[in-house]
C-alpha positions as a LaTeX table, in Angstrom:
\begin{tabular}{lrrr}
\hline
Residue & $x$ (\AA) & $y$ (\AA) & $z$ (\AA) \\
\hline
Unk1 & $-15.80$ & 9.43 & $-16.31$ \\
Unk2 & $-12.72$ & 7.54 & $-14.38$ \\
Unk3 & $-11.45$ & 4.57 & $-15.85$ \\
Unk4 & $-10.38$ & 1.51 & $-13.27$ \\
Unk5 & $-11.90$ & 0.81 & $-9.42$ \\
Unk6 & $-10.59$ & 3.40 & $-7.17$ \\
Unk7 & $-13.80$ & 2.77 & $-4.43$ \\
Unk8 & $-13.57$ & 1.56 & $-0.74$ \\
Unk9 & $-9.56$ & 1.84 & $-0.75$ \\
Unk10 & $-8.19$ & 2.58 & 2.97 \\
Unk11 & $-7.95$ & 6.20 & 3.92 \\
Unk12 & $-4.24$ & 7.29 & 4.34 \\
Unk13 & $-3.37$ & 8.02 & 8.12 \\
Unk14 & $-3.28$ & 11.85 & 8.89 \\
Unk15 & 0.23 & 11.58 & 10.42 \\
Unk16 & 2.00 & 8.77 & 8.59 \\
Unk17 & 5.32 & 7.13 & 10.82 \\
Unk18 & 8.10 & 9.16 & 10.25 \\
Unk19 & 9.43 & 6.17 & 7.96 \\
Unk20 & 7.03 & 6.96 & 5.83 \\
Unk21 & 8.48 & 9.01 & 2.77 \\
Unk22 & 6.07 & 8.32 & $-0.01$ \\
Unk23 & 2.29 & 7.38 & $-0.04$ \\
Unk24 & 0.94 & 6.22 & $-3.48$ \\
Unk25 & $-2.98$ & 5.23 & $-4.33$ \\
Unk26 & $-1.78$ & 3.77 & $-7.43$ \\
Unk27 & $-2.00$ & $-0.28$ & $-8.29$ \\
Unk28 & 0.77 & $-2.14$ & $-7.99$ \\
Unk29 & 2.25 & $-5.06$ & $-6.49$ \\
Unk30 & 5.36 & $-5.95$ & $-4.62$ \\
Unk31 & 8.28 & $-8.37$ & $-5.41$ \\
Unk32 & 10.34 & $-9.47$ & $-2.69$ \\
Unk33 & 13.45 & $-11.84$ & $-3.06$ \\
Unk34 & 15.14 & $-14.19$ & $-0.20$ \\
Unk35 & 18.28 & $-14.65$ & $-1.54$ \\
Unk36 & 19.46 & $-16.08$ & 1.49 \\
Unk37 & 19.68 & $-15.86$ & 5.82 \\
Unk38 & 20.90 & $-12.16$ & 5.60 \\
Unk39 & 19.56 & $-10.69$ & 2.05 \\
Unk40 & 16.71 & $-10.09$ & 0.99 \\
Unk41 & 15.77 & $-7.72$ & $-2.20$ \\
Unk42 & 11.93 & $-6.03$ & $-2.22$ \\
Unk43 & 10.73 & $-3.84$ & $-5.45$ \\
Unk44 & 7.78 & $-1.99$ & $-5.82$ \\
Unk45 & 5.78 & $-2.27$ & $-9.16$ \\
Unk46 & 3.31 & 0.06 & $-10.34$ \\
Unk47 & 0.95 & $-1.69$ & $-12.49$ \\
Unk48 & $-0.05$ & 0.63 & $-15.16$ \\
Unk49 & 3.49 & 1.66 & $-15.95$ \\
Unk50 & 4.69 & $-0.98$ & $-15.35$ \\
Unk51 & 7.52 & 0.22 & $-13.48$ \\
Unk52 & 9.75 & $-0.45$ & $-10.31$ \\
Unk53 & 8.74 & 2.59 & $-7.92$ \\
Unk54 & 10.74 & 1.57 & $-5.28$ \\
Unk55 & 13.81 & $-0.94$ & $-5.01$ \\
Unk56 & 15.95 & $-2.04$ & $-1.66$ \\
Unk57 & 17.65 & $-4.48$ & $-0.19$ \\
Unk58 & 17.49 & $-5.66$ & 3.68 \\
Unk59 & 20.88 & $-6.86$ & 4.86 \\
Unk60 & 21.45 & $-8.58$ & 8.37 \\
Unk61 & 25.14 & $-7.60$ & 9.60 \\
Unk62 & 24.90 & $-9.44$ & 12.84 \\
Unk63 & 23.70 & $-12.49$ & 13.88 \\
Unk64 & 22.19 & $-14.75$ & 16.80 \\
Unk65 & 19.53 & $-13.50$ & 19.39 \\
Unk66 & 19.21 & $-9.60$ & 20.63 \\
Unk67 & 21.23 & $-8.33$ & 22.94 \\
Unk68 & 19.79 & $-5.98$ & 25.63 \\
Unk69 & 20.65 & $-2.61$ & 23.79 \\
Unk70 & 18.97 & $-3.89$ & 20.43 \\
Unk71 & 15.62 & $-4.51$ & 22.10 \\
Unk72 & 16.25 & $-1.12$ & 23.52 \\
Unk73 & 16.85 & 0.73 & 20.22 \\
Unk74 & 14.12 & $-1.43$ & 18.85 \\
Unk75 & 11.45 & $-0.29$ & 21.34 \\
Unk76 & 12.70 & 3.47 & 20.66 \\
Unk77 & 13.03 & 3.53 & 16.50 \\
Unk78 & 11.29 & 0.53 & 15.22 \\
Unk79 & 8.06 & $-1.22$ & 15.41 \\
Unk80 & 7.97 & $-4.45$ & 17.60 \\
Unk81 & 5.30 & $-7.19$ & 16.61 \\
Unk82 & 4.75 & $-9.76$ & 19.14 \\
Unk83 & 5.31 & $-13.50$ & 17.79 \\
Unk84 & 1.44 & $-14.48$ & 18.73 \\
Unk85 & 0.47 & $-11.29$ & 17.05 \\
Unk86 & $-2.67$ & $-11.87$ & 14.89 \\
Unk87 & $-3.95$ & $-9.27$ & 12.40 \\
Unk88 & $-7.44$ & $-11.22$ & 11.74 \\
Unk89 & $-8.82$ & $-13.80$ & 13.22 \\
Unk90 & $-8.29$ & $-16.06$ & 10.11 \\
Unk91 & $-5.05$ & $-15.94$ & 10.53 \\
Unk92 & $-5.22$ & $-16.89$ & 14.01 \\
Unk93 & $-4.84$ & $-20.26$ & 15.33 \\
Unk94 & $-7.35$ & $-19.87$ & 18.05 \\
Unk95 & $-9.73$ & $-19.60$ & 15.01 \\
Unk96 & $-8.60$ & $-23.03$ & 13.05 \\
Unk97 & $-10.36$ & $-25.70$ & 15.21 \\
Unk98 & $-6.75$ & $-27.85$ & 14.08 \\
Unk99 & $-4.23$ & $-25.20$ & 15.46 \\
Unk100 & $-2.85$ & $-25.33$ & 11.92 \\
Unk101 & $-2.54$ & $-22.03$ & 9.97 \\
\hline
\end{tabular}
């Protein structure tokens, strides 16, 4: 007999991005930080242990709108998300007959 609710959690991928370096199916939750307009501190939790399982810091050097190189290196290392991207359609403002979120 297994303790907790382990059913109907999402599959992992097959072939995970290669920033990827560590897939759990443990509970836990997330803590992020804003500290301000160029730092902001995330953690990791895991719920049983109650224990940080992961712990960085984003830091924005540089400042002001993308040049033409950054949107290249962006296209070629990162992941680009559209502004009117829209993961569900209740999150969508075509779905909210005000407009409002």
């Amino acid at each position: 007999m297994q303790k907790g609710c382990r059913e109907n959690t999402d599959p992992f991928v097959r072939h995970p991005p290669p920033w990827s370096a560590l897939r759990s199916s443990n509970y836990g939750f997330s803590l992020m930080q804003v500290h301000n307009a160029t730092h902001l501190h995330f953690q990791q939790v895991a719920a049983a242990k109650e224990e940080v399982d992961d712990d960085f810091w984003l830091i924005k050097n540089s400042h002001g709108p993308m040049g033409r190189e950054e949107k290249k290196k962006l296209k070629r290392h990162g992941t680009h998300i559209p502004h009117d991207y829209c993961h569900h359609e209740s999150h969508c403002k075509n779905y909210h007959p005000n407009g409002h979120l």
